[in-house]
N, C-alpha and C positions, 0 to 999 in steps of 0.2 A: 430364271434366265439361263438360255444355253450358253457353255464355254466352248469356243470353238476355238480349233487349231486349223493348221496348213489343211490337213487331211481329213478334220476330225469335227464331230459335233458332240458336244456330251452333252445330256441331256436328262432331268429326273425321270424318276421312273412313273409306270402309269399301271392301273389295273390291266391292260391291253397287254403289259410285257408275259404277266404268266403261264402262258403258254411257250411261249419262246423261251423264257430263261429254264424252263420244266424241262423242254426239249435238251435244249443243251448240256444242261447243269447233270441231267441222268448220262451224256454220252460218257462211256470210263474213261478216255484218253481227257479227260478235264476232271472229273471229278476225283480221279488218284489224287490230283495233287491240292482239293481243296481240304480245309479242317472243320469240320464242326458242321459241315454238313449232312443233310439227313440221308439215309440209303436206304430203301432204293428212295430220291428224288421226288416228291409228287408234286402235284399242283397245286394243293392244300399249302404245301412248304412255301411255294412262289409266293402265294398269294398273302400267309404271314409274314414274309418276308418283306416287300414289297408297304403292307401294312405299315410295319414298323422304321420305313422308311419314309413315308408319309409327306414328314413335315422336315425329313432332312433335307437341307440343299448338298450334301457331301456325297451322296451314294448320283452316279449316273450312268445309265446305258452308254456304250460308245454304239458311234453310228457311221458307219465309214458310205457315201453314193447311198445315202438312204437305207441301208441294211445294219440293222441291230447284230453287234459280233461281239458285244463284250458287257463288261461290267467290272467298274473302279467306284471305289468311295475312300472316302476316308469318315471314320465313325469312331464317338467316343468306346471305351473300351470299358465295361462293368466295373464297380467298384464296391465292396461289399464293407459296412462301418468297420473302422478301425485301419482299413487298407490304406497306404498310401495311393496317394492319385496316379492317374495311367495316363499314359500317355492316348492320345487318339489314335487308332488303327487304320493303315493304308491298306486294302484288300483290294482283288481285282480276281478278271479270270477271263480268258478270252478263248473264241470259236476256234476249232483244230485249224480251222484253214488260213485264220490272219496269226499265225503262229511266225515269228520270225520276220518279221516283219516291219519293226518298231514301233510296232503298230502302242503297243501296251507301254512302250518307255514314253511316246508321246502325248496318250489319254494320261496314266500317271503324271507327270510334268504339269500340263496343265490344270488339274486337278492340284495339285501342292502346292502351286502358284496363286491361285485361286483360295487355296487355301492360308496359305504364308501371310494371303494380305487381308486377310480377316480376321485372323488367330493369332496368338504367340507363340501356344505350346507345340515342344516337340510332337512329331508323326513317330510311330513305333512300325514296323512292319515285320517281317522273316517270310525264311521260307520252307521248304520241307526238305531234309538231306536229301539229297539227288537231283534235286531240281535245279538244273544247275541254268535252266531259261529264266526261272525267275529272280535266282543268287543274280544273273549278270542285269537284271533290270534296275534292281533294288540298288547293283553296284553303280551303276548310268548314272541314276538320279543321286547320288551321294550319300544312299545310307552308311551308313557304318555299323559292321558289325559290334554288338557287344558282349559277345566273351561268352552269353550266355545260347545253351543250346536247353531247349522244355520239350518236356513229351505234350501235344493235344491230340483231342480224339478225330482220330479219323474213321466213323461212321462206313465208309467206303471200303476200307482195311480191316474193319474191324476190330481196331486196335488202336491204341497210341503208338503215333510217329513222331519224332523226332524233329524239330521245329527249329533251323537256328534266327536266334533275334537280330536285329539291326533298329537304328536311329538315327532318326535325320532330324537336326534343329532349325529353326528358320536363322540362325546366325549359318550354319553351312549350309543353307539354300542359298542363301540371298551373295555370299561369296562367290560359290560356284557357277549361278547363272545370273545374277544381277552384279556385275563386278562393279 
């Protein structure tokens, strides 16, 4: 089922996206600031991607007048024996051109909301030092930073960057927008 906002439809994703998310996801002014993505991009990547998304209802295209600009989920986060449990991941990434927008504090939102009321556990998310578009989205929706800042691979850079964490619990979701 789509979750639709004022602006917005989200929507899972389909074998038909990878070419579109292939296109995007290679442009640099998007893919600097994702983690763990593959460089250069290919379709092969979409289309695993996409696979292992399958049977999530959390990961969905944003769609703003019928045109595909983005992409939010929220997805468990790996957990390897002996690990304490993780929280689920809020990830997202949107087109240069609906940048600034609100475009991504609103697909987020409805997406956590959606989630809030299905789930208990805390959403985990960060963002990459500098990114200070994605630091003020993370801050919109009520994450909170916690204290912690981790190197992941950035694929793009060729290197580990610098990642700070935040968390959002459904007691401060449900505060902050459900008062």
């Amino acid at each position: 089922m789509d979750i639709k906002t004022q602006r917005l439809v989200l929507r899972q994703l389909c074998p038909d996206d990878a070419g579109w998310i292939t296109e995007e996801i290679a442009k640099p002014e998007v893919h600097q600031w994702l983690t763990s993505v593959p460089c250069p991009f290919q379709r092969a990547h979409a289309r695993e991607f996409i696979a292992s998304f399958a049977a999530e209802p959390g990961a969905r295209i944003i769609v703003e007048n019928g045109r595909r600009i983005g992409l939010v989920s929220v997805k468990p986060t790996s957990q390897s024996a002996g690990e304490n449990e993780t929280s689920p991941e809020l990830g997202y990434w949107l087109v240069q051109s609906a940048w600034a927008r609100g475009i991504m504090t609103e697909a987020s939102s409805a997406l956590i909301d959606w989630y809030f009321q299905n789930f208990d556990q805390s959403v985990g998310s960060g963002w990459v030092e500098g990114n200070a578009r994605s630091e003020q989205v993370l801050s919109k929706l009520g994450f909170i930073p916690t204290g912690e800042t981790r190197p992941e691979p950035s694929p793009f850079k060729g290197a580990d960057v610098p990642v700070v964490r935040a968390e959002l619990t459904k007691a401060a979701w449900a505060a902050r927008h459900h008062p």
